[in-house]
N, C-alpha and C positions, 0 to 999 in steps of 0.2 A: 344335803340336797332335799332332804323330805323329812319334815315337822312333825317328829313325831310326841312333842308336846304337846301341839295343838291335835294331832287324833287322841291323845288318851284325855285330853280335858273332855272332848264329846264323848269318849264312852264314858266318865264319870257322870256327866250331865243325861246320858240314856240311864244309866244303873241308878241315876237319886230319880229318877223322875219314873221310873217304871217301879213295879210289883216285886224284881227281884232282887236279891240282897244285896248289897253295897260293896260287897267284897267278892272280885271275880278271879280264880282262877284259868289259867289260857296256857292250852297245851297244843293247841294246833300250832304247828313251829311256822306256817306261813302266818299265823293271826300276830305270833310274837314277833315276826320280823317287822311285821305293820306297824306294830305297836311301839318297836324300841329300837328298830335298826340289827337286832343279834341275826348273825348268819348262821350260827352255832347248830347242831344236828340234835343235842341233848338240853333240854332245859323249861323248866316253866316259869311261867309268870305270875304275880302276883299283884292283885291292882285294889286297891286300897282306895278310901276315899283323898286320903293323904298322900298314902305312899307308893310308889312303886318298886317293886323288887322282883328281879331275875335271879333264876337260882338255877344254877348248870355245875358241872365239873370242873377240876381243877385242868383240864386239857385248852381250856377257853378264859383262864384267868388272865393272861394282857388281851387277849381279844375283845371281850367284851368291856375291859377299859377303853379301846381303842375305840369301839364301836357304839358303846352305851354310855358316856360318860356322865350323862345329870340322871341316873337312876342308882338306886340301888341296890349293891349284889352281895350276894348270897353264894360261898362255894362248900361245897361238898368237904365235909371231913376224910381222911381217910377211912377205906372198909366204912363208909357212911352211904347208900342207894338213895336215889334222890328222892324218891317218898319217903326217908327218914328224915332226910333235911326239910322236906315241907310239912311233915309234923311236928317236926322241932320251932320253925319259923312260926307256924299256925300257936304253938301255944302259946310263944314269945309275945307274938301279938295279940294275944290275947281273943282270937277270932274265933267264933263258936257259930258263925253260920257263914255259907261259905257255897256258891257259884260254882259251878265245873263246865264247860265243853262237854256236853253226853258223846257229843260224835268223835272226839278225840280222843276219850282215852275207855281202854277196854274193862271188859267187866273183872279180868285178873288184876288191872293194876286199881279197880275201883275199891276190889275187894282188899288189898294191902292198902289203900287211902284210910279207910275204914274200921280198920283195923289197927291202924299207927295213931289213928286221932279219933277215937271216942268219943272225946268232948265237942267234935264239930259236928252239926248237922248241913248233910250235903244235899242243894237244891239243883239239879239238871235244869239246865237252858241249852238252846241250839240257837246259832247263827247270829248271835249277839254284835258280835267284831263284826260277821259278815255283812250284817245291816250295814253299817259305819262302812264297808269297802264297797260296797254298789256301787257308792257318791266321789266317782276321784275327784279330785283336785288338779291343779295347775300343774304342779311339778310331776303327777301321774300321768296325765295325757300328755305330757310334752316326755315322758320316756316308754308310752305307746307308742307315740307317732316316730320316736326313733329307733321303735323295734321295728314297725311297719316298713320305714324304708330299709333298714334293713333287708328284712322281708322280700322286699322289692326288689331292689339290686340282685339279691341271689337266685331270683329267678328267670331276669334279664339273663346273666350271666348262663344259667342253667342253661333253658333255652336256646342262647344262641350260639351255643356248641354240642348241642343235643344232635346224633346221627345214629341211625339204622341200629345199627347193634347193639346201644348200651341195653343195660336191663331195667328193670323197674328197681331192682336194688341198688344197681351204682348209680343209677339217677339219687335213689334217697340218699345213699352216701355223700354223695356232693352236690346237696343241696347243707347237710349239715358242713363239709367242707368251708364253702363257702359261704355261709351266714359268718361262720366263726373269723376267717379271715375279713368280715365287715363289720367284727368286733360285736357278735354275740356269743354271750355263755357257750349259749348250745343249742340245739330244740329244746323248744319246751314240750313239746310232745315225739313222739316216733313218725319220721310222715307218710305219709299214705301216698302211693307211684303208685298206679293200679291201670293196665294194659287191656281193651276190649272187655270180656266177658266179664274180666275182676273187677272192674268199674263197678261193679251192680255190686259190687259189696261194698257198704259205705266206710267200713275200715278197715280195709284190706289191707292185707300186709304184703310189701314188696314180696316179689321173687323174681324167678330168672325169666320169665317171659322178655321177651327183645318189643321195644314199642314198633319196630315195623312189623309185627305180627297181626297189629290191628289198628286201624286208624285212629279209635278212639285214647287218648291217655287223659286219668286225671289225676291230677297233684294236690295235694292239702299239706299244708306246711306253716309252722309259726318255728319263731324264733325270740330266744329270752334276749331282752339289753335291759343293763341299769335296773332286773328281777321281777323288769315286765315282759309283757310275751304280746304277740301276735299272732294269728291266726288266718291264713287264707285260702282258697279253695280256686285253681282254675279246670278249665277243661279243653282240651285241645285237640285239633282235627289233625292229625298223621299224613300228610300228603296232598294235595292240589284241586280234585272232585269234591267236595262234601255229598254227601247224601241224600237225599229226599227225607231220611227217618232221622238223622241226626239234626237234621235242620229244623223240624217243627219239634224235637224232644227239645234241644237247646233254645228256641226263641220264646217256649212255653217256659222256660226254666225263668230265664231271663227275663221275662215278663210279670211273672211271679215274684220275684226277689226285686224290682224296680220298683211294681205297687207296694209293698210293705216297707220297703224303704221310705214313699211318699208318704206313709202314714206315721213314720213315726215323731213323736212331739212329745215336752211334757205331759202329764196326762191321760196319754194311751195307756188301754193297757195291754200287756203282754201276750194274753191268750187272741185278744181282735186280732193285732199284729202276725199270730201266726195263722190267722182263721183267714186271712185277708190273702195271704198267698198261697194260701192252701185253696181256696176256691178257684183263683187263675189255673193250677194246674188239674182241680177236679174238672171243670169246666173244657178242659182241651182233653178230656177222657183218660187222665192218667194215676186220676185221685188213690187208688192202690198204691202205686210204684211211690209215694212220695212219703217213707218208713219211719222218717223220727221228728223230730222237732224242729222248725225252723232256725232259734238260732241260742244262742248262749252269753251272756256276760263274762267278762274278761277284765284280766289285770293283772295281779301278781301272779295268780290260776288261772290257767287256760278255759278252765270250765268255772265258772261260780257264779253269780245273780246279776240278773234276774233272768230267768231262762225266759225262750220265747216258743211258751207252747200250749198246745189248748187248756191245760189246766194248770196253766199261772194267771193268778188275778195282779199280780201286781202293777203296782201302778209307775210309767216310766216319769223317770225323775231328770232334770239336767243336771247332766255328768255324769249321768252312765253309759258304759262303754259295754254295745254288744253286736255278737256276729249276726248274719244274717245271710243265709245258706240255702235254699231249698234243693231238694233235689228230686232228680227220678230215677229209677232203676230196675233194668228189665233183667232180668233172668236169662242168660245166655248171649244178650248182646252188649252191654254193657249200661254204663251211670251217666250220668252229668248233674256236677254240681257248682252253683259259682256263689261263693263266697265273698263279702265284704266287710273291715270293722266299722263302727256305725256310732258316731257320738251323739249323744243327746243333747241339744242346746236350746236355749232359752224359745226361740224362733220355731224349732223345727231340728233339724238335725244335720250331721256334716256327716259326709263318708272320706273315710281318717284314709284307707286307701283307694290309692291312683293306676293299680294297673287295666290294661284295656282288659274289653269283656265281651264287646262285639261281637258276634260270630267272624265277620270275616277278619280279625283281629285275631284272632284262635289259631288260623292257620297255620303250620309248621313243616316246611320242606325237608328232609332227611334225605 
């Protein structure tokens, strides 16, 4: 389904073409799945100018036939710990400088690297692979956009059997229920049910609150298909009056997240895009209530590049995929946030999801 010959020929072609050495190690097990297809919980990579080799335990020895077959592997001897085998491998090949992920692996297992292999000199890089994941592909957005309906369907479904007494917890329970029955993993993340007051906390964690307790409910939820994810945010009004205060918090929200959707394009960059909605809601006098970053990049990780916040300079590319969320939140009465994922395209940009967002769309009889 996904070429991952053609990702590791671009990272060979980032590693001859940049400053860092030619030979990378990759221990974030999502960068290795990118990289070669392994599902596997134990294992590193090894990526060569020539060669590539996965080196994991004998628990994954047909698996990673099954799943890696034009690379090669590397299994653990017995009473062999996998930084003996990559020092065994590293001398074999004869490799004396040598790339690591700083953010993946800790300083006890740097200092047994270090220790097993003498003769390498170890150069820290961050975010190497993750450069190369910003940029999906074909076969990437089209297993977003089938986490997205996903997504979608389970909160149709959610919704329209949503009545007086459930709580915010078996609401999140079966939201993960039913994602799964429309053939996702799972969550990709825990989701957020949050009733009235608990709104105003941007990741509140279910509990027993009942949503006829307070008009307000909002829901944040993604779901993994195919080992991408989705993410989405709505917010919804409990009953038949809407508010006077819920009404200009929510159309300020929504006004906010609509401009910085308009602006996004090749080109932009990341901190304008959140500074662009962040002034819609300073402007309506709520600029405190609005607590973290606009929005986040997504795909295999629910959170990863390029974030959308005042201190990312980057610059947006076609075919990246990121959310776009603003929110407010008061203290005692509750939040509102709406959420959409948001493709980068040649033109300008598409939003990957469809469900309504309206205010009088929101509404929800119980």
């Amino acid at each position: 389904m996904f070429d991952f010959q053609k990702r590791l020929a671009k990272l060979r072609r980032q590693l001859a073409s940049s400053d860092q050495p030619a030979h990378l190690l990759v221990s974030n097990r999502t960068n290795v799945f990118y990289l070669t297809g392994f599902t596997g919980s134990a294992g590193y990579l090894l990526v060569t100018p020539k060669h590539t080799i996965l080196l994991t335990d004998g628990r994954y020895t047909t698996q990673v036939q099954q799943e890696c077959p034009n690379i090669d592997v590397e299994i653990q001897r017995q009473g062999e710990t996998l930084i003996e085998l990559l020092g065994r491998v590293l001398k074999k090949s004869k490799i004396n400088e040598l790339a690591f992920e700083a953010t993946a692996i800790t300083k006890a297992t740097f200092d047994q690297l270090s220790t097993k292999t003498p003769q390498v000199d170890f150069v820290s890089t961050s975010s190497v692979v993750e450069s190369l994941r910003m940029i999906k592909d074909k076969q990437e957005i089209a297993a977003i956009q089938k986490s997205i309906r996903v997504n979608e369907r389970t909160f149709k479904v959610i919704r329209a059997q949503m009545s007086g007494d459930q709580t915010e917890q078996e609401i999140g329970f079966n939201l993960e229920h039913q994602m799964r029955q429309f053939g996702a993993t799972g969550c990709c993340f825990d989701p957020i049910v949050a009733v009235g007051a608990n709104a105003a906390l941007p990741h509140a964690t279910p509990g027993a609150t009942r949503i006829d307790h307070n008009p307000i409910l909002l829901i944040d939820w993604g779901a993994e298909v195919d080992h991408y994810v989705s993410d989405l945010t709505r917010t919804l009004w409990i009953g038949s009056k809407i508010s006077s205060k819920f009404r200009k918090v929510y159309d300020t929200v929504l006004a906010a997240q609509l401009a910085a959707i308009d602006a996004i394009r090749p080109g932009a960059i990341a901190s304008e895009i959140d500074g662009i909605a962040r002034k819609v809601i300073e402007e309506a006098g709520f600029g405190k209530r609005f607590t973290h970053s606009l929005g986040h990049g997504m795909g295999l990780d629910v959170h990863e590049g390029p974030g959308l916040r005042s201190t990312q300079g980057t610059e947006l590319k076609t075919g990246m995929v990121v959310t776009v969320e603003p929110g407010i939140y008061i203290p005692g009465w509750g939040g509102i946030r709406i959420e959409d994922d948001i493709l980068v395209t040649p033109g300008g940009c598409e939003v990957l999801s469809e469900l309504p967002k309206q205010l009088d769309e929101c509404i929800v009889s119980v």
